[in-house]
Every structure is written in C-alpha cells, then in structure tokens.
N, C-alpha and C positions, 0 to 999 in steps of 0.2 A: 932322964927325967923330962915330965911333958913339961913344955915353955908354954906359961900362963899369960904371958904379957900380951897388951892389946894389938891390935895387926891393922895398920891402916895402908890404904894403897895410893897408886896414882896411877891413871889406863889412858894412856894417851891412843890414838889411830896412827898411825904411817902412814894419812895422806896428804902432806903436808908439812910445812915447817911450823914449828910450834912458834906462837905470839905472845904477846903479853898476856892475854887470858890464862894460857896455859903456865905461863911462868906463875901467875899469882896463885894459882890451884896447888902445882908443886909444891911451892914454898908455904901453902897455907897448910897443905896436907903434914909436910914433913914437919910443920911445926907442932902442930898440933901429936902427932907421933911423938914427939921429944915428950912435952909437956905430959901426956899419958905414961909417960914408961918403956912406950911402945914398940914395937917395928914397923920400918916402912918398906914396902915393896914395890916395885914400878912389874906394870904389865902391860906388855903390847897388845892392842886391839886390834889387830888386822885378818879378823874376821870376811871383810869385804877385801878380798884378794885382786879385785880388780882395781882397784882404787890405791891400793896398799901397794908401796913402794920401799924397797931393803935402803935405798938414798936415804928416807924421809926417816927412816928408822936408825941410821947410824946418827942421822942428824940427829935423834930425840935425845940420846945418851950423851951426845958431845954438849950439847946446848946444856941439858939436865947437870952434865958435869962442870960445866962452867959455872954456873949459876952455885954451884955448893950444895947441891942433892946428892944425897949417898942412900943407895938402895941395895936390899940383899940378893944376891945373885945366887941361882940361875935365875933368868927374868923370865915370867909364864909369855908365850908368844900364842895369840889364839887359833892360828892356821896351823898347830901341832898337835890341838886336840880336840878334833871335829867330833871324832867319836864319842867324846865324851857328851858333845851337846845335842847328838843324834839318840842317845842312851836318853838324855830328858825327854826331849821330843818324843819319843817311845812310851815313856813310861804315863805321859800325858795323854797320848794316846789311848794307851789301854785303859784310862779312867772313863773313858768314851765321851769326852770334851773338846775334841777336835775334830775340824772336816776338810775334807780338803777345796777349797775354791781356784776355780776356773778362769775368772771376769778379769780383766786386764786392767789395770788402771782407768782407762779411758772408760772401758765398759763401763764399770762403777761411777764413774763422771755424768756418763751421758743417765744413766740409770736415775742418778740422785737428782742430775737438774732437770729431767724432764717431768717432774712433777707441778715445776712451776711454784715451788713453796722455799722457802729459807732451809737451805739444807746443814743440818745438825755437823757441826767439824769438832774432831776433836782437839786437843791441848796445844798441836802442832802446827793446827790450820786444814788437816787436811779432812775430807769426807769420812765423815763415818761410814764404816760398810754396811748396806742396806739389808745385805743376809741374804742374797741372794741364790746361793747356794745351800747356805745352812743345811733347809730341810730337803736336797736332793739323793734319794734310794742310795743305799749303803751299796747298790750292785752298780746303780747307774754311775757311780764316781768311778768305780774300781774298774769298771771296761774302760771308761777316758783315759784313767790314768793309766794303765796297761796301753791304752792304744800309743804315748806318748806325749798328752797333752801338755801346753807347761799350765802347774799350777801352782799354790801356794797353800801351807797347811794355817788354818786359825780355830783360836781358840775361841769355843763358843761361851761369848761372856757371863750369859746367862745361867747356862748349868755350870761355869768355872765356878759362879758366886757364889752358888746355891752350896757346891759343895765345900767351899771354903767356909763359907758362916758354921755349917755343919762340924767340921773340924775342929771348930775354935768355939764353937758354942756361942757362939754372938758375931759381933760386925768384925771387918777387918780393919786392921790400923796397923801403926807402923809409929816404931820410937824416934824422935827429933832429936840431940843433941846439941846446945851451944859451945861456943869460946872458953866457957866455963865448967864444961861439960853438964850440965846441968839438961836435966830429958824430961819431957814430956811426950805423949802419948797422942798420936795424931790420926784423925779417921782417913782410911782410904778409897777413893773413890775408880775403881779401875772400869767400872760402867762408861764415863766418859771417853773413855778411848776406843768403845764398841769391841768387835770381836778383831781381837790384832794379830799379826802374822806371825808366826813363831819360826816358820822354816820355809824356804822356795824350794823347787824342783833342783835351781843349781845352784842354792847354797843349804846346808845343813841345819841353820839356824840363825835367828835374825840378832841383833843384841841384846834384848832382852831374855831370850833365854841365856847365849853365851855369858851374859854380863854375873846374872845368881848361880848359873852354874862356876865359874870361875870365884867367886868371892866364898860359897861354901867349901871348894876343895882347896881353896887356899888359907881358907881360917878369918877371912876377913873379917873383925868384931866392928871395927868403926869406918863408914863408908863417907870419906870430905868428897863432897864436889859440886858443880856449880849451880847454881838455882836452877836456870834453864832443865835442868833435868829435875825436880821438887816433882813433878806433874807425874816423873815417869816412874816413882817409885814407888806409887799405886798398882803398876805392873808388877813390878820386882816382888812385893811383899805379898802379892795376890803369888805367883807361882812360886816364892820358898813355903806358902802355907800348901798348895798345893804337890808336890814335888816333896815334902816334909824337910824341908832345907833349913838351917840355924837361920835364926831372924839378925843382920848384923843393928847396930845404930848410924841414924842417916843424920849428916849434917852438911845443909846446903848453902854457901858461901856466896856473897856478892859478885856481880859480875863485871868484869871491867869492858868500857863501854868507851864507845868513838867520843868523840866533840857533840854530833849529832845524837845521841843517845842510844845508836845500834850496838850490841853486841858483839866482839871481835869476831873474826871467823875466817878461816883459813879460805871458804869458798868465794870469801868477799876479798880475797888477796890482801888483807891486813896486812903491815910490816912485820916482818918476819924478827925473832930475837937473834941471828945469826947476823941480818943486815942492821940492825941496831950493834951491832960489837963491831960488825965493820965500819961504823961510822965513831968509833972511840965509845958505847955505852963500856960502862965497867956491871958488874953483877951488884953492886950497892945504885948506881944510876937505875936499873930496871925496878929495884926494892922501891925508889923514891917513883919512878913512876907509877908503880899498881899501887900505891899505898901501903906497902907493907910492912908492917914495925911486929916485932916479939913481945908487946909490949901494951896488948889487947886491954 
C-alpha cells in the first residue's frame, strides 16, 4: 500500500561541523514532521566532493543523534547519484535552454566592471552574468569543448521563462507554508539570478539542480529550511516546472544569528555543537539556545 503521509527532510553538507543554525533547522524540520503526521528523512549533500569530508559526515549523524533526531534510513548521500543529476542536466538540455559558458570568474568580473556602471548582483551578492556566451555558434562551443576547454553549462533565463509561463499558462510561483501550516501562494522571480549554472566540466551538477532532483525522487511534499535560501527557491520551482517535477511546499524558518547579527556559518568557524557538548551543553541547553519550544 502506497504511504500517503507527508515527507519532510533535513540536507545538511559534510563540510563542516554542524552549529547551532543547523541544530535549530533539525529540530524545527523534525517537529514540524511530527506535527503533519509525517516522515522525516535526513540527506547528505556532498555534492561538492572536494569540500565534503566522510569525518564531517559521521559527525552529522552523531551530533543529529544526540540532539533527539530520528530519521529513516538508508540516508540518500548525493555523491551516489550523479547520474541521476546528469539525466536532468540532459533533459534540459534537449529543451535547447542551455549553453555552455567559457568566462572564468574573473573574466565575468572584469567584463561587468569595466563598463563603469553599478553592476546588477544577484540575491547572493554576486554578478549577474553578462551573457557573454549566450549567443555563441552552436559549432563554435562544441570545437572548445571537444578541444578541452573548462567550462560551465547555464541556463538561459530568458527562454527557461518563456517556457515555463507556457507550461503553466501564466506566471510562476511557488506555495509558502507556516507553523500552522496554513499556504499561501507566492510569485517567483528567478530572472534575479540571471542565467545560473547548472553543471561544470568537473562537477555533474550544481545544487540547484541536485537539490529538486533529490526531493522529487525522494517524495519530498514539505521542504523546512532556512530563510537564507527564500531567494533560492525561485530557482527550484522555475526547474520542477521545467523538468515536470512534483511542486513540494516551502516553508522558510528564521535564522539564528551571532551577537552581531551575522548569520551562523561553518565558513565563519562558528562554535561547533560537538564543542558546546564538550563543554557540558546537554541537548535541552542547545533547545534554550536557538529558541526552540514545541509549542509554537
């Protein structure tokens, strides 16, 4: 008998030791799973293999298990099914909305600031790509890349849009969910981000596609996580309409923030939830730190 109940996750990375950001997401994800009826899944994101570390990854389960997360096992690991995110990237492909760009970082830097004008960034801070490539001979890419060039496959925004509104017969949007579960219907603006990378030469795909590719084969219906990502699910819901992928519901959670009002982050060496246990926290002490109560 097919299981109807709602399927919420939690996708930590392996690079790094998980923080209290990450604890509050856990515990906000898994509650809200209870509350629905639901299941919850934990899924590792170590997509970026160079960065991802098997340490950082026993660490997530040991810390997750102290803490009172229970999640159903086998856990999806993203470095086991490249192939699957390379089948999207394909299939996107063959809609002829994709190209492959050549420009390096820098190139694209120097490109945008030497106009002398305030250059357009998207949600993340970073340049918009100028499209520089875009409109280059469908023969002139494929001799570079044959020759060995490195480059990076993007989706061209403008025809991605064109053909999503087509699809859907109007704008695209994307369902919100609260505490209460209670939705609304939110418009999405994936234009902001310009045309964004989907795949490099030596990675298969970037996490935007792994991310909707992974939540449709795993049945994900309700997606908790942190605000910081609100901006990015403009992307997500622009390629499940394009890809024809189940649309899950997004609900993006507050973020727990320094003294200064930064954002936790593993790249900023945050205190780590392992060296809060070494110093006596118990898993009710981290609850009282993020604010956490069942009792919304």
């Amino acid at each position: 008998m097919h299981d109807l109940r709602p399927v919420f996750r939690f996708a930590p990375s392996p690079n790094g030791h998980l923080h209290l950001g990450h604890a509050f997401s856990a515990l906000f994800g898994q509650e809200m799973a209870r509350r629905a009826g639901g299941r919850f899944l934990l899924r590792i994101e170590d997509i970026d293999l160079e960065r991802s570390q098997r340490e950082f990854e026993a660490a997530i389960y040991e810390d997750l298990a102290w803490l009172g997360i229970e999640w159903e096992t086998p856990v999806r690991r993203q470095s086991e099914h490249m192939r699957d995110y390379a089948t999207a990237v394909q299939q996107l492909q063959a809609l002829g909305i994709v190209y492959p760009c050549f420009d390096s970082r820098k190139e694209i830097a120097a490109a945008v600031e030497s106009t002398g004008e305030a250059a357009p960034r998207d949600p993340d801070g970073a340049y918009i790509y100028p499209g520089l490539c875009r409109d280059m001979p469908r023969a002139t890419a494929a001799l570079r890349v044959a020759a060995g060039e490195a480059y990076a496959l993007r989706l061209d925004m403008k025809k991605a849009m064109a053909l999503a509104q087509a699809k859907l017969g109007g704008s695209l949007y994307f369902r919100s969910f609260g505490t209460d579960f209670s939705a609304e219907t939110l418009g999405a603006t994936p234009e902001r981000w310009g045309d964004v990378v989907l795949s490099r030469k030596e990675r298969p795909a970037t996490y935007h596609i792994a991310v909707v590719t992974d939540d449709a084969l795993q049945g994900i219906t309700h997606v908790t996580r942190g605000m910081d990502l609100f901006a990015a699910t403009d992307i997500h819901r622009l390629l499940q309409v394009l890809l024809d992928l189940p649309e899950p519901l997004y609900c993006h959670h507050r973020l727990i923030l320094d003294p200064n009002g930064r954002k936790l982050a593993k790249s900023h060496r945050d205190k780590a939830l392992r060296s809060l246990r070494a110093e006596g926290a118990t898993p009710e002490t981290i609850k009282d730190m993020v604010g956490f109560s069942c009792n919304w």
